[in-house]
Structure formats: structure tokens, C-alpha cells
C-alpha positions as MATLAB code, in Angstrom:
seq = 'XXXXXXXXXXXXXXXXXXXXXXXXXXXXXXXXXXXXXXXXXXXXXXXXXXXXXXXXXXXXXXXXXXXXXXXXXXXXXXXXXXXXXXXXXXXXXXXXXXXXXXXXXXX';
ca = [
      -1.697  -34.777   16.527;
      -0.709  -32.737   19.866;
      -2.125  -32.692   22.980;
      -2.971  -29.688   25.661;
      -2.690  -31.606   28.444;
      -0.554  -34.663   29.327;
      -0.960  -36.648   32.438;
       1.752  -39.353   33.670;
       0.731  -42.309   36.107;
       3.324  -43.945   37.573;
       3.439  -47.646   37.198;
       6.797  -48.460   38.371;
       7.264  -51.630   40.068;
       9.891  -52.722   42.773;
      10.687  -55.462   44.620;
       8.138  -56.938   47.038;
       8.712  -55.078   50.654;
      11.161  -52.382   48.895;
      12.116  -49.744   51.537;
      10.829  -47.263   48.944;
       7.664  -48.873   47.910;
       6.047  -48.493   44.527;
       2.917  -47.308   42.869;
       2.318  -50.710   40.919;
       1.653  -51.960   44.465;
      -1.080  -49.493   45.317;
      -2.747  -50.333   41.687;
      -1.213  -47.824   39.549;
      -1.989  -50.189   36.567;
      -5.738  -50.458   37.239;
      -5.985  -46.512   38.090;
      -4.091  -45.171   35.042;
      -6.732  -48.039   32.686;
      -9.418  -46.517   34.702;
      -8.596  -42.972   33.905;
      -7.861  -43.453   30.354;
     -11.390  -45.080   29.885;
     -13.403  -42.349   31.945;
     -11.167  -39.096   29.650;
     -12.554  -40.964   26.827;
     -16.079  -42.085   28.095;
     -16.226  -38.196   28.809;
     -15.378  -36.900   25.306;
     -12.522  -35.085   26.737;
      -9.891  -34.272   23.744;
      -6.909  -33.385   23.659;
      -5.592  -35.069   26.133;
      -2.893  -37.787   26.705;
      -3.213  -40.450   29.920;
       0.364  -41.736   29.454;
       2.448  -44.648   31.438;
       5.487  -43.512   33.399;
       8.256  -45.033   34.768;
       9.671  -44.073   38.064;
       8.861  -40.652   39.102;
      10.864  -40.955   42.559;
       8.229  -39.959   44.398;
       7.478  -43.955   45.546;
       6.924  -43.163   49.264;
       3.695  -41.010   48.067;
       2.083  -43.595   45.285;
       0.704  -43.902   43.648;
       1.301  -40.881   42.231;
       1.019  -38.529   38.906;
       2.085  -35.284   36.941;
      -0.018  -33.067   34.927;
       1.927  -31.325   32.745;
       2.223  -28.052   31.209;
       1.402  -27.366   34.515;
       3.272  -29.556   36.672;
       0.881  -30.253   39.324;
       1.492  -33.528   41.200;
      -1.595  -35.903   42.776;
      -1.434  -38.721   44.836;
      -4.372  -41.136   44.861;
      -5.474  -44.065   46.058;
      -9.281  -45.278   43.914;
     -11.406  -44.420   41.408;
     -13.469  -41.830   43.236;
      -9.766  -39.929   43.261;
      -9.207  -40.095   39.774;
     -12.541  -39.528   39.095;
     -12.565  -36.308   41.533;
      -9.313  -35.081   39.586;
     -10.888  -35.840   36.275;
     -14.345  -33.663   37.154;
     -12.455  -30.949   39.525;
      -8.929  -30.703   37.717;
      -9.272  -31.250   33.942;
     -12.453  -30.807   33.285;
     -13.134  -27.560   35.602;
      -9.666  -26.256   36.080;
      -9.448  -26.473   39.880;
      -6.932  -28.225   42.021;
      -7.810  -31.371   44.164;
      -6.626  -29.874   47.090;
      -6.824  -33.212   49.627;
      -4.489  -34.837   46.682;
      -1.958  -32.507   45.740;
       1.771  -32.981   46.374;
       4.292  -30.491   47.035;
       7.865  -30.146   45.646;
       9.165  -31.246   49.274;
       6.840  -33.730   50.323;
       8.706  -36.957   51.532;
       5.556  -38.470   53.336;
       2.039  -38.689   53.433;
];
């Protein structure tokens, strides 16, 4: 089995008050459950919600990748992921309020 479309959640965890911070802190774990549950509550196939490791991008968690396209979110609840979900894989338009660039160092 293949998929079209793979998205990786970061659920990297650091050290309580880490200089960098990480996106196990800002619920990571519960977000990337939540989003696998909704892609399949939805029907939507071919898809894979995967767990990541550190995507050294810990200042802006908790964040993701969406790959083949390599588009990078930042989000914070469910209504985010569930915005992505609706806008992003199900319609094919950017979330523009949650995208990252390939420079951003801050929020």
C-alpha cells in the first residue's frame, strides 16, 4: 500500500524550560491523535498522519510537513488541524494564517 499524501507531526520532547522549546509541550501528541481520527472519520484515503521526531523547527511548534509538497503548518488546537484538514487536504488550498516559511525563526 502507498500513500499520496504524507503528513509529519512533530512530537519531539525536550527538557522542561529548554531554550528551544518543543512541540510535545504545546500538545503535539493530542493534535497528531486528533488528526489521525478526523482523516479517517472523513473517509479520506490515501493518506498517512505519521509521528516525527525533531523537525528543528521547535521555536514554531508545534509544527508539521506535508509532503510531496513540502508545505510546513504551525498550529496550536483542533479548529487548526481541523481548518488544514477541510482547507488543505481535502480542498487543495493553503492555510494561509498557519503556514511557515523556509526562514522563519519566530512566530
Amino acid at each position: 500500500m502507498h500513500y499520496d499524501t504524507h503528513i509529519f507531526c512533530c512530537i519531539n520532547e525536550r527538557a522542561d524550560k529548554h531554550v528551544r522549546g518543543c512541540c510535545k509541550a504545546k500538545d503535539a501528541v493530542k493534535l497528531h491523535n486528533y488528526m489521525k481520527v478526523r482523516i479517517k472519520e472523513l473517509g479520506i484515503e490515501n493518506i498517512r498522519v505519521n509521528k516525527s521526531g525533531c523537525l528543528d523547527r521547535c521555536e514554531l511548534g508545534a509544527v508539521m510537513v506535508l509532503y510531496p509538497e513540502g508545505i510546513w503548518y504551525h498550529y496550536k488546537n483542533t479548529d487548526d488541524i481541523d481548518e488544514i484538514i477541510n482547507s488543505h487536504v481535502v480542498n487543495g488550498k493553503q492555510v494561509e494564517r498557519l503556514l511557515l516559511d523556509d526562514n522563519q525563526v519566530e512566530l
